[in-house]
BAFI-3210 file (N, C-alpha, C; in Angstrom, 3 decimals, decimal comma, padded with zeros to 6 digits):
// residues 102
n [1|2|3|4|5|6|7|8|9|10|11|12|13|14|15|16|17|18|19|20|21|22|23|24|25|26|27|28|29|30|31|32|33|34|35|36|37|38|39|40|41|42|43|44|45|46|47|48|49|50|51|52|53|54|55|56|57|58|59|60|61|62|63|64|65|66|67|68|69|70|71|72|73|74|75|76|77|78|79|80|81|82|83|84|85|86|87|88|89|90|91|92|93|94|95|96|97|98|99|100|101|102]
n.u [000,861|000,378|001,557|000,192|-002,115|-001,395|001,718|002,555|004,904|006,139|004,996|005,641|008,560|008,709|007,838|009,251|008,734|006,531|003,453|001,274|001,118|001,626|-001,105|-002,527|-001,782|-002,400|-005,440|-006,084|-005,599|-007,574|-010,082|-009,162|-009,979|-012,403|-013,272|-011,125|-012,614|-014,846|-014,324|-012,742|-014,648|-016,347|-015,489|-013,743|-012,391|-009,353|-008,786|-009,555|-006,901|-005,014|-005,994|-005,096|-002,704|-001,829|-003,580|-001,447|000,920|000,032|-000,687|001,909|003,151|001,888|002,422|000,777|001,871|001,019|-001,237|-000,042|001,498|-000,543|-001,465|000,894|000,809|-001,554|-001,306|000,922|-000,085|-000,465|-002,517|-006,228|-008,803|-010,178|-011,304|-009,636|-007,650|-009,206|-010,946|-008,551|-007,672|-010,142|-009,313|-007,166|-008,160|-009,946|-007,803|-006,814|-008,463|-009,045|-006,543|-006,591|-008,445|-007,246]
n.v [-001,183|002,159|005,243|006,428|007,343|005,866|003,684|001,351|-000,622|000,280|-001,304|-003,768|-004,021|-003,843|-005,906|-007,515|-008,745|-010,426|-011,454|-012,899|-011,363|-008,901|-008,874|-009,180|-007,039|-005,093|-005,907|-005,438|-003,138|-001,843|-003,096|-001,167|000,914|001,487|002,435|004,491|006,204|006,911|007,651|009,957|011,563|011,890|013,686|013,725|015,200|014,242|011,773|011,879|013,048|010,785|009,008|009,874|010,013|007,477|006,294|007,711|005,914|003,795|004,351|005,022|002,689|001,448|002,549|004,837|007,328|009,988|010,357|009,836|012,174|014,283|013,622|013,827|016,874|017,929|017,168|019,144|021,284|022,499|022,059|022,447|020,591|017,424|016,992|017,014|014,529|012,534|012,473|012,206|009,643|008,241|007,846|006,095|004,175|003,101|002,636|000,654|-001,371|-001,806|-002,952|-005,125|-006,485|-007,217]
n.w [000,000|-000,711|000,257|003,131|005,669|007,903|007,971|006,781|006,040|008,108|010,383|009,522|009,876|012,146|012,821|012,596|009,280|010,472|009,398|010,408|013,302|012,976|011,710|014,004|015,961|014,486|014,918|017,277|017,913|016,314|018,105|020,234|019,420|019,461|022,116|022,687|020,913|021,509|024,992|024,282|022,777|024,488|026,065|028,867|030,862|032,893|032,220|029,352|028,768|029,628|028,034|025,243|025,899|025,755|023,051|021,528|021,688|021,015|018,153|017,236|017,671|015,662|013,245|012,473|012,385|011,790|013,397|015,950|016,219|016,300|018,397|020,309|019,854|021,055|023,860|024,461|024,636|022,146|019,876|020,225|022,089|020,615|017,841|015,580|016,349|016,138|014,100|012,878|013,866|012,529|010,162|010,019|011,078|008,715|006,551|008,201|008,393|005,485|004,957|006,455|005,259|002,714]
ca.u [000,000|001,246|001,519|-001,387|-002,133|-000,764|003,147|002,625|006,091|007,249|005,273|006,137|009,841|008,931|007,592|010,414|008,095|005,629|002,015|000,449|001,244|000,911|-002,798|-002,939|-001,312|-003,832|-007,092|-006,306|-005,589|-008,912|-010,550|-009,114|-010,075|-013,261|-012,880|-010,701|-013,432|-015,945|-013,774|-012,108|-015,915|-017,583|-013,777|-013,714|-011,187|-008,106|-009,320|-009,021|-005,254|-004,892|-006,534|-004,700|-001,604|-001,960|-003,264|-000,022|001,952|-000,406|-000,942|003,627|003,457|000,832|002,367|-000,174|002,584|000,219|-002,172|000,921|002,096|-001,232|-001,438|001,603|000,539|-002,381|-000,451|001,881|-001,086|-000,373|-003,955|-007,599|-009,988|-009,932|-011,658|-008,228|-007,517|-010,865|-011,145|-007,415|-008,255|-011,203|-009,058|-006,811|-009,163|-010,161|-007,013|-006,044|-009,672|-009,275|-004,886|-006,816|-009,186|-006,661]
ca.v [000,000|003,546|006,346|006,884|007,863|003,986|002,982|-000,483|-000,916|000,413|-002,367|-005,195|-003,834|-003,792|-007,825|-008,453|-009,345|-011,508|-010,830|-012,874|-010,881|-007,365|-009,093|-009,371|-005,833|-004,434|-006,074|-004,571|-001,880|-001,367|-003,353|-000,683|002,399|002,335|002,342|005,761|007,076|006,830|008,643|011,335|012,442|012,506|014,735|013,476|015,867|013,860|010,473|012,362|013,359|009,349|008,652|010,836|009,639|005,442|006,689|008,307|005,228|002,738|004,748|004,945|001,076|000,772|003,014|005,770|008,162|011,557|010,277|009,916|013,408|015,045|013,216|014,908|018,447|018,316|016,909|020,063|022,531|023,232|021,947|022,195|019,838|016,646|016,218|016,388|012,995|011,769|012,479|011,318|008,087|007,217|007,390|005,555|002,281|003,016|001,977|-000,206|-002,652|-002,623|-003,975|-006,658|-007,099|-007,964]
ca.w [000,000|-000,551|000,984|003,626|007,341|008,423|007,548|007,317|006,305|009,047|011,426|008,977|010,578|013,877|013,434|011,595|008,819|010,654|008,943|011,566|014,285|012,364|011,952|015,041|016,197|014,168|015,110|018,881|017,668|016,259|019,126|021,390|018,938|019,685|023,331|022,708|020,288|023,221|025,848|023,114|022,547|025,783|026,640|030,623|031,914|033,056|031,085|027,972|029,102|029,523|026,882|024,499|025,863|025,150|021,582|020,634|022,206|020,020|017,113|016,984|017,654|014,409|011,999|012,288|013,218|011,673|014,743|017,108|016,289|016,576|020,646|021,329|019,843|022,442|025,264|024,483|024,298|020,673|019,738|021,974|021,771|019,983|017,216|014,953|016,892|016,362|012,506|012,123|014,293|012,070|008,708|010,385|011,539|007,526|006,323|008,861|007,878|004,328|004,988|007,147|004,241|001,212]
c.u [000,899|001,287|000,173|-001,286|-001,906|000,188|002,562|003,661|007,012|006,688|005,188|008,014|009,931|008,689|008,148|009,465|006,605|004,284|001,342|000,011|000,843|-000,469|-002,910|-002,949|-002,724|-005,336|-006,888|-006,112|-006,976|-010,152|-010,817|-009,787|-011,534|-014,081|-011,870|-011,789|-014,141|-015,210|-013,337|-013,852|-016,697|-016,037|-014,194|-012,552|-009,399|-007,583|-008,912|-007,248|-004,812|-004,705|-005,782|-003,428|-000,918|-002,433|-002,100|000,457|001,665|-000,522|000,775|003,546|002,770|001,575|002,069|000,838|002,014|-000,778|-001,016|001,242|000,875|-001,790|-000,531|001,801|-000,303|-001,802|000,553|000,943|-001,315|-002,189|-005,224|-008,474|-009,416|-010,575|-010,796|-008,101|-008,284|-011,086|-009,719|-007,388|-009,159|-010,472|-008,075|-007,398|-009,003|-009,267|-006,303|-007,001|-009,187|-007,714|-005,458|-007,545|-008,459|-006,068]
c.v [001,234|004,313|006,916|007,515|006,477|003,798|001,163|-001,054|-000,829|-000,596|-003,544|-005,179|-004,204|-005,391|-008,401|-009,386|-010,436|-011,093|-011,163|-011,904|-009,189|-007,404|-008,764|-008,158|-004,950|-004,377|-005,301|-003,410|-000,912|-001,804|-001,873|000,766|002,791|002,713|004,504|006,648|007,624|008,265|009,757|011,930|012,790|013,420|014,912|013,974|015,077|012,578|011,073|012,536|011,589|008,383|008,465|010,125|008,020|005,463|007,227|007,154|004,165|003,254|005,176|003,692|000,653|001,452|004,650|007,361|009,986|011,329|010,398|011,552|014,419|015,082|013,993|016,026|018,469|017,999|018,024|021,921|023,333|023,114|021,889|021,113|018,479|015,918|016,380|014,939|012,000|011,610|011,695|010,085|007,178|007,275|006,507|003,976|002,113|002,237|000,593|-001,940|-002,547|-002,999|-005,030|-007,232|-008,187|-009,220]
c.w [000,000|000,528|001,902|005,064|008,445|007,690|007,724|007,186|007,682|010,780|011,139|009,742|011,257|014,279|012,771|010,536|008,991|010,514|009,856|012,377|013,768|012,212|013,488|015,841|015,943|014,906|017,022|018,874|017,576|017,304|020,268|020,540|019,192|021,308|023,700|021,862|021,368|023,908|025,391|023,067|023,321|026,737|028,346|031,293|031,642|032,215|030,072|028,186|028,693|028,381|025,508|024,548|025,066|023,456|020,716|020,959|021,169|018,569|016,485|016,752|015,891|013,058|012,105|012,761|012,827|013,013|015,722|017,478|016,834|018,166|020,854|020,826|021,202|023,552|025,505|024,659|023,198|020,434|020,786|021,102|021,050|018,540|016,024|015,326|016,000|014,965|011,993|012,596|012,863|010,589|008,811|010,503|009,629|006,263|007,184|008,408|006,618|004,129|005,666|005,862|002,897|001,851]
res [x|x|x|x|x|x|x|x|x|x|x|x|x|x|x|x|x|x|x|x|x|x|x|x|x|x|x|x|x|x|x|x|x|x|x|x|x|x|x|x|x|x|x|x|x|x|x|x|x|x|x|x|x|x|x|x|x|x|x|x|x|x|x|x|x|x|x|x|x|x|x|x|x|x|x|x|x|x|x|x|x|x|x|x|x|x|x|x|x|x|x|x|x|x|x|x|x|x|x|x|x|x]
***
């Protein structure tokens, strides 16, 4: 796949090739995304901080490193609010289902 808002090269790297496991990476990935959608939209104070934080950490681990970067603008106070996150999350899952699909 080209150029998108998910490296997938770069966590075929990280599993030293192993597709399994990049399946697998993935599907918790998206398991957990909508678990952060939730809390990112009802914005619960310190939760969101939390929140925010474990999304940049998983969204580095996946690839997604335009979602990583935009966690630690808000964690820096560059950006308010989240629905940057939240819109770059969901193009994120978008690509991440149709690499589980092929």
């Amino acid at each position: 796949m080209g150029a998108g808002r998910v490296d997938f090269g770069f966590l075929e790297r990280l599993t030293a090739g192993d597709v399994g496991l990049m399946r697998d990476v993935l599907e918790i990935f998206l398991q957990e995304s909508e678990g952060w959608r939730t809390r990112l939209g009802a914005d619960q104070g310190n939760e969101t901080g939390e929140t925010i934080h474990t999304l940049k950490a998983s969204g580095r681990a996946v690839g997604a490193h335009a979602l990583a970067e935009l966690c630690e603008d808000w964690e820096l106070g560059e950006i308010e609010g989240t629905e940057a996150i939240l819109t770059e999350l969901a193009q994120a899952e978008v690509e991440i289902r149709t690499w589980l699909a092929d």
